[in-house]
C-alpha positions in Angstrom: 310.0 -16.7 221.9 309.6 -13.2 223.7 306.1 -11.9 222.5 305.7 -8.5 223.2 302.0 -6.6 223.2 301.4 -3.1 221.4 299.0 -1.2 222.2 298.1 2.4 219.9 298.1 5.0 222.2 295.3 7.9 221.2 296.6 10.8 219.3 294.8 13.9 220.6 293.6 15.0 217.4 290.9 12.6 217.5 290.0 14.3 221.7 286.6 16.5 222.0 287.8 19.3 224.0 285.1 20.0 226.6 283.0 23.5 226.4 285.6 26.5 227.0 288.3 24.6 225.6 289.7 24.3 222.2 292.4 21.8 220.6 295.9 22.2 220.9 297.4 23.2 217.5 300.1 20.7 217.7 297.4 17.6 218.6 298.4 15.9 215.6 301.4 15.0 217.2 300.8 14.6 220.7 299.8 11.6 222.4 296.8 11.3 224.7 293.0 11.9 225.1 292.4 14.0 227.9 291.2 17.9 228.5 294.9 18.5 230.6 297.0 17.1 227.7 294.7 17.9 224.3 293.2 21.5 225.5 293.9 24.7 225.8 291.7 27.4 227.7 289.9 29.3 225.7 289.3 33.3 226.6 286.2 35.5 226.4 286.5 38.6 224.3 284.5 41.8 224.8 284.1 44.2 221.6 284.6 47.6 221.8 285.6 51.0 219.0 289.1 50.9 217.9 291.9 52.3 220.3 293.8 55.0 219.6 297.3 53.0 221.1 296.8 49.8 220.4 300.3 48.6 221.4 302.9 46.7 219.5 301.4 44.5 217.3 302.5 40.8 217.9 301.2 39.0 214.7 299.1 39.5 211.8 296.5 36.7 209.7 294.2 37.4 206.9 291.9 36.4 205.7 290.5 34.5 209.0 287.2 34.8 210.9 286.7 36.2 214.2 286.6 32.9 215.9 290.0 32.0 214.6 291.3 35.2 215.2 290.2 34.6 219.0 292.2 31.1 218.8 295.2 32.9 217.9 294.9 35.2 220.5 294.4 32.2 222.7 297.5 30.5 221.5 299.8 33.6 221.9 301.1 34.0 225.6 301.7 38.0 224.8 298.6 38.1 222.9 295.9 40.5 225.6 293.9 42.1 222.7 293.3 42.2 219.3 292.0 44.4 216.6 289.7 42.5 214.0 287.9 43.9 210.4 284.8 42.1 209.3 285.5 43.5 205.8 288.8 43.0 205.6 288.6 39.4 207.3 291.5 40.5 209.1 293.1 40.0 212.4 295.6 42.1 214.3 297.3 40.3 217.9 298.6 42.8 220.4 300.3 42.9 223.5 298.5 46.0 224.8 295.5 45.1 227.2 293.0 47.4 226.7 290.3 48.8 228.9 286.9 49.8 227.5 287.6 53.2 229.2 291.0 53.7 226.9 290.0 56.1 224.0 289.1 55.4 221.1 290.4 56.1 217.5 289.1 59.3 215.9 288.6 58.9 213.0 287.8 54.9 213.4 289.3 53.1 210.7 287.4 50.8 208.2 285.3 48.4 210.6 287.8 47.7 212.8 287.0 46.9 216.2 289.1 46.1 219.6 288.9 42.7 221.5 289.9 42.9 224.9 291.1 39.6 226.4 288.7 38.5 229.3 291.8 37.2 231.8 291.2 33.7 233.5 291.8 33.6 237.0 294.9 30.7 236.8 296.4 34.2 235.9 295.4 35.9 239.1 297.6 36.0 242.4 295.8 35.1 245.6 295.8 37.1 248.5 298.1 36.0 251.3 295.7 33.3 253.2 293.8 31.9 250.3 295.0 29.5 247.2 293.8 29.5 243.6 291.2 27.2 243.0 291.9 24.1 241.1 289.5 24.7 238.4 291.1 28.3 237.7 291.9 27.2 234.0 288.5 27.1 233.1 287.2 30.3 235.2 287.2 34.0 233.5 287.8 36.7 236.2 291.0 38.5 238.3 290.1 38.4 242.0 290.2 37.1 244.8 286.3 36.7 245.1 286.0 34.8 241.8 
């Protein structure tokens, strides 16, 4: 008789992302229980009035909260700001990235407000001499310093 052993290899649905991460949307499926595998990065957002060019708008979700609305940011590569309504529960993705010195909309419109994207530094090209740093993932910032 050839007796073969199993053994159930973790789904990462059931993986605690550590702080500054969030769960893969397809975890369900994937195999593994790891931060690398499981996780994605997640990005800080800084509020700021409306923009009056807000870019081409990549996706649209309503109703959702803020928080999700920053995890669908997150999860869209073109994603670099995003234009969210309290009131209106809803969230706007766009491709623009926005500076708080860009002007603003006059009038504003409802509630709305602009998120800018916070960059992490694995996005950030290193000066000639110098490497990105292996936790890069996980740190928010675009120079060379950071």
């Amino acid at each position: 008789l050839d007796y073969k052993t199993y053994i159930q290899v973790p789904l990462c649905n059931s993986h605690a992302c550590a702080e500054g991460m969030f769960l893969h949307p397809d975890a369900e499926s994937m195999e593994g229980n790891d931060d690398e595998t499981c996780c994605l990065p997640r990005h800080s957002y800084v509020e700021r009035t409306l923009v009056a060019n807000e870019g081409y708008e990549i996706f649209a979700k309503s109703p959702v909260t803020l928080v999700e609305c920053e995890d669908l940011c997150d999860l869209q590569g073109a994603c670099r700001s995003f234009a969210y309504s309290v009131v209106q529960r809803s969230c706007h993705l766009k491709e623009t990235a926005v500076t708080i010195e860009d002007a603003a909309r006059v009038p504003e419109y409802l509630d709305y407000k602009t998120y800018i994207q916070v960059p992490l530094c694995s996005s950030h090209v290193c000066a000639e001499g110098t490497f990105l740093r292996p936790d890069a993932d996980s740190i928010e910032g675009n120079d060379d310093e950071t």
